[in-house]
C-alpha positions as CSV (number, residue, x, y, z in Angstrom):
1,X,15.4,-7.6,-15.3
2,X,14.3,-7.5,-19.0
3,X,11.4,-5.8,-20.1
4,X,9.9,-8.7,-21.2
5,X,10.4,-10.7,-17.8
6,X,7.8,-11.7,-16.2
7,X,7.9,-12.0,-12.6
8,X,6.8,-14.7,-10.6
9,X,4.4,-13.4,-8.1
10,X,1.9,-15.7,-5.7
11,X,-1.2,-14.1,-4.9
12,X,-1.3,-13.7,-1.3
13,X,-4.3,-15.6,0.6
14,X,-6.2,-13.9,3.7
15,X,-4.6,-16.6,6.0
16,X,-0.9,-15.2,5.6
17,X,-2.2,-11.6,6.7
18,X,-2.0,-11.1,10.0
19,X,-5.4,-10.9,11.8
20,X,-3.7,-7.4,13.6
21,X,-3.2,-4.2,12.0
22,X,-0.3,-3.0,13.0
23,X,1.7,-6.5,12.6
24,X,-0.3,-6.3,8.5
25,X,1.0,-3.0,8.5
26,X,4.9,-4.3,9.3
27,X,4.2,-7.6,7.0
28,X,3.3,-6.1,4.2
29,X,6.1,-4.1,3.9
30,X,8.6,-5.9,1.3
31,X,5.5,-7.7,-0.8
32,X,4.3,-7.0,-3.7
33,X,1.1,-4.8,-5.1
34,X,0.1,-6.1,-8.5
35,X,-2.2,-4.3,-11.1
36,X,-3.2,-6.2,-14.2
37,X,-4.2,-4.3,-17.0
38,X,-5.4,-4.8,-20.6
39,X,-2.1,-3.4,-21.6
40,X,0.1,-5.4,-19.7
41,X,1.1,-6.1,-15.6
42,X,2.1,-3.4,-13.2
43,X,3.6,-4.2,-10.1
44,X,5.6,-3.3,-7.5
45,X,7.4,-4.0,-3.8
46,X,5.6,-2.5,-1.0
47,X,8.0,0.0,0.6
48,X,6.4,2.2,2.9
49,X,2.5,1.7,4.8
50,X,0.7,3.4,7.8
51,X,-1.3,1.6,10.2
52,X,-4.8,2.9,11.3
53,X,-5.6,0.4,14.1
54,X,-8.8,0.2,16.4
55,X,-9.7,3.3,18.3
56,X,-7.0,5.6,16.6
57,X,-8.6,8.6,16.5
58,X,-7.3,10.0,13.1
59,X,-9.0,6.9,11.1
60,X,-11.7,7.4,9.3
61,X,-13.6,4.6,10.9
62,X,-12.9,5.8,14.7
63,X,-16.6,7.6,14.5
64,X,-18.1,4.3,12.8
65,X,-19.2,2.6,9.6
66,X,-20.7,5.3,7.0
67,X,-21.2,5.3,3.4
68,X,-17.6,6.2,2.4
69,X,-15.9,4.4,4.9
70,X,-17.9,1.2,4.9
71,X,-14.9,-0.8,3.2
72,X,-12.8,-0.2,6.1
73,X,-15.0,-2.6,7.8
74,X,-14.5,-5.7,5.6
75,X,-12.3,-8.9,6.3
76,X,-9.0,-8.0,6.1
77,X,-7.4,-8.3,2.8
78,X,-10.2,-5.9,0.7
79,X,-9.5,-2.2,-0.6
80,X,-10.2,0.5,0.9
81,X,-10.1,3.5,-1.2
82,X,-10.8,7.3,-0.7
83,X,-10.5,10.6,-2.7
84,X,-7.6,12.1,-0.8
85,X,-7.9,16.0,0.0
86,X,-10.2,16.1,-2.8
87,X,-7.7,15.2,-5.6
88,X,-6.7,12.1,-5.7
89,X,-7.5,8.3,-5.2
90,X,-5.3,6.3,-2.2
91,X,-5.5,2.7,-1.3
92,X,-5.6,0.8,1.7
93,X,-6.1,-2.3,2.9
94,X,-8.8,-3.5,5.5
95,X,-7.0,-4.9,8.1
96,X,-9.0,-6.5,11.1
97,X,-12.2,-9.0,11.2
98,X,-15.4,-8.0,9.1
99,X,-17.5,-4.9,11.2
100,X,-14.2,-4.3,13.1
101,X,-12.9,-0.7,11.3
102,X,-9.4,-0.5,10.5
103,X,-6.5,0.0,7.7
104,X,-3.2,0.0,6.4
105,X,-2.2,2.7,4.2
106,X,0.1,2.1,1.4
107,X,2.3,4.7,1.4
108,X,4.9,4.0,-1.6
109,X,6.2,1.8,-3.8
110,X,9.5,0.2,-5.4
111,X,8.3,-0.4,-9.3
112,X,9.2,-3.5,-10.6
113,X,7.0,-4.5,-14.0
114,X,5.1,-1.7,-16.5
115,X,7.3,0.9,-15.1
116,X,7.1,2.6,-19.0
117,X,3.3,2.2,-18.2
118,X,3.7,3.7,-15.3
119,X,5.5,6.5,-16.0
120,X,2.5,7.4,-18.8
121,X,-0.1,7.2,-16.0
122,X,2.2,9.3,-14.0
123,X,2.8,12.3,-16.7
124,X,6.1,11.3,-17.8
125,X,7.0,11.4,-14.1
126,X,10.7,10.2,-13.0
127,X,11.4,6.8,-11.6
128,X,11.9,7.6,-8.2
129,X,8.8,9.6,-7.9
130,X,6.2,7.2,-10.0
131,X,5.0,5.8,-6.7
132,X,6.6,8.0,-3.8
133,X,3.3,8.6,-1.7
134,X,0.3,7.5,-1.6
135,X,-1.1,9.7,-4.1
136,X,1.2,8.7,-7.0
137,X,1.1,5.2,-5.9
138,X,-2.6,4.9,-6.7
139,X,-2.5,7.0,-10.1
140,X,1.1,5.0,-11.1
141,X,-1.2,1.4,-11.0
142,X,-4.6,3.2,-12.5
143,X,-6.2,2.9,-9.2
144,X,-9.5,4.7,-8.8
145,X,-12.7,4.6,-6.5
146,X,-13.9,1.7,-8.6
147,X,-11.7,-0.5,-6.8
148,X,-13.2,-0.1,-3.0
149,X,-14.3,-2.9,-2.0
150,X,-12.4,-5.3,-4.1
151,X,-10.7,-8.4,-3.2
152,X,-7.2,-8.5,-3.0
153,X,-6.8,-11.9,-2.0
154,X,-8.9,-13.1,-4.7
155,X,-8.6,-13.7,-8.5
156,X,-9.6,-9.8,-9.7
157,X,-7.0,-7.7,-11.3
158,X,-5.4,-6.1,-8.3
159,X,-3.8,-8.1,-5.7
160,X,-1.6,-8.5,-3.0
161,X,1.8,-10.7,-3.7
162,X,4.4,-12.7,-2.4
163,X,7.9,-10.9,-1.9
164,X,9.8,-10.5,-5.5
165,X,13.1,-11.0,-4.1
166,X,15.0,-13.4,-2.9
167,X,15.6,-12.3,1.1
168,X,19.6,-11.5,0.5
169,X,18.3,-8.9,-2.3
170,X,15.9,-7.2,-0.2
171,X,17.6,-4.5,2.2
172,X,17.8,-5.1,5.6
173,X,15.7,-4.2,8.0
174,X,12.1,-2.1,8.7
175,X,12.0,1.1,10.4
176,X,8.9,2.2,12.5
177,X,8.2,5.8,12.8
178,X,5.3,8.5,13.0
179,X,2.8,9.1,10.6
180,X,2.6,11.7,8.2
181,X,0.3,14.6,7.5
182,X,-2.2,13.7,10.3
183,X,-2.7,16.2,13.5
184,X,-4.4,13.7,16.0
185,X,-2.3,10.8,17.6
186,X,0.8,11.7,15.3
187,X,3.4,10.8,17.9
188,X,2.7,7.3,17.2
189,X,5.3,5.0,15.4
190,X,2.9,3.1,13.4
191,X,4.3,4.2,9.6
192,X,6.4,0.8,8.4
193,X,9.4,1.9,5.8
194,X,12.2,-0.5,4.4
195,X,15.4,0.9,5.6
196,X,17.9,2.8,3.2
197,X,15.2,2.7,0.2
198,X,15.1,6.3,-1.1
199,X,12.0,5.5,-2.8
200,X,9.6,5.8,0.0
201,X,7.8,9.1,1.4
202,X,8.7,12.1,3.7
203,X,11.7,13.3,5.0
204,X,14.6,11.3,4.2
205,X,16.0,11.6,8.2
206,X,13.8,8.1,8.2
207,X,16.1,6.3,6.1
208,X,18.3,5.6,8.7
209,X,16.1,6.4,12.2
């Protein structure tokens, strides 16, 4: 794809995400996260989520709605984002009915359009590791606290997409495994990865689990 391509992305309405997390978690894997900027589009294929459904006990909103978490209880389809171990922004989507807590966790990324931009927001950072967890991810696409809350099924500047690819481009299959860097409830295979794409988080033993 050239530079100066523009792909053609459809914004994603709240009706095509599944009203369940862990079937949002395995949908979104394969779309598209777009971040328009003044500069220019960045975007890029979902490759990688983690689902944080109802009752987990390693969600933030398992004790309840507070302050920090309160976005986590929006309609599904609105950001949830966090300062990560004290460092960094990540971003997640609210998955479930509005007052009912719960998230997906987007994990990594594939880029696809500003990956020059990218690669400046990301220190010069190599291709393969501009959005490889969810760390990067959020600092790749300029993400930052100001964006909790927002929309991303409606018309502000970071939304979710339709799939990029035609199907017979996109690599087979989805691979459900555990979670990573958690202590409660790890055993559980509720992290979503596209199989074979070394782009995405973690050991590489998942690529082909």
């Amino acid at each position: 794809m050239s530079p100066h391509d523009r792909l053609v992305i459809r914004r994603l309405g709240r009706d095509e995400l599944p009203a369940d997390t862990v079937a949002l978690a395995r949908f979104l894997v394969g779309r598209t996260l777009v971040r328009e900027t003044e500069e220019g589009r960045l975007s890029g294929r979902i490759i990688e989520t983690e689902a944080y459904p109802v009752g987990d006990s390693s969600s933030h909103a398992y004790r309840g709605e507070t302050r920090r978490n309160r976005s986590m209880f929006l309609e599904r389809g609105h950001a949830y984002v966090y300062i990560a171990y004290g460092c960094w922004p990540v971003l997640n989507v609210a998955s479930e009915a509005r007052d009912i807590g719960a998230g997906v966790l987007l994990r990594a990324l594939e880029p696809l359009e500003g990956i020059d931009a990218m690669g400046a927001n990301r220190n010069g950072a190599r291709l393969q590791d501009l959005a490889r967890g969810p760390g990067r991810l959020a600092a790749a696409l300029r993400i930052s606290l100001r964006h909790d809350g927002n929309d991303l099924c409606g018309p502000g500047a970071l939304w979710l997409g339709s799939a990029a690819r035609e199907p017979d481009e996109i690599p087979r299959g989805i691979i459900a495994t555990t979670r990573i860097g958690i202590t409660k409830e790890a055993g559980r295979p509720l992290r979503f990865l596209e199989r074979g794409n070394r782009l995405v988080s973690g050991p590489r033993r998942a690529l082909t689990s």
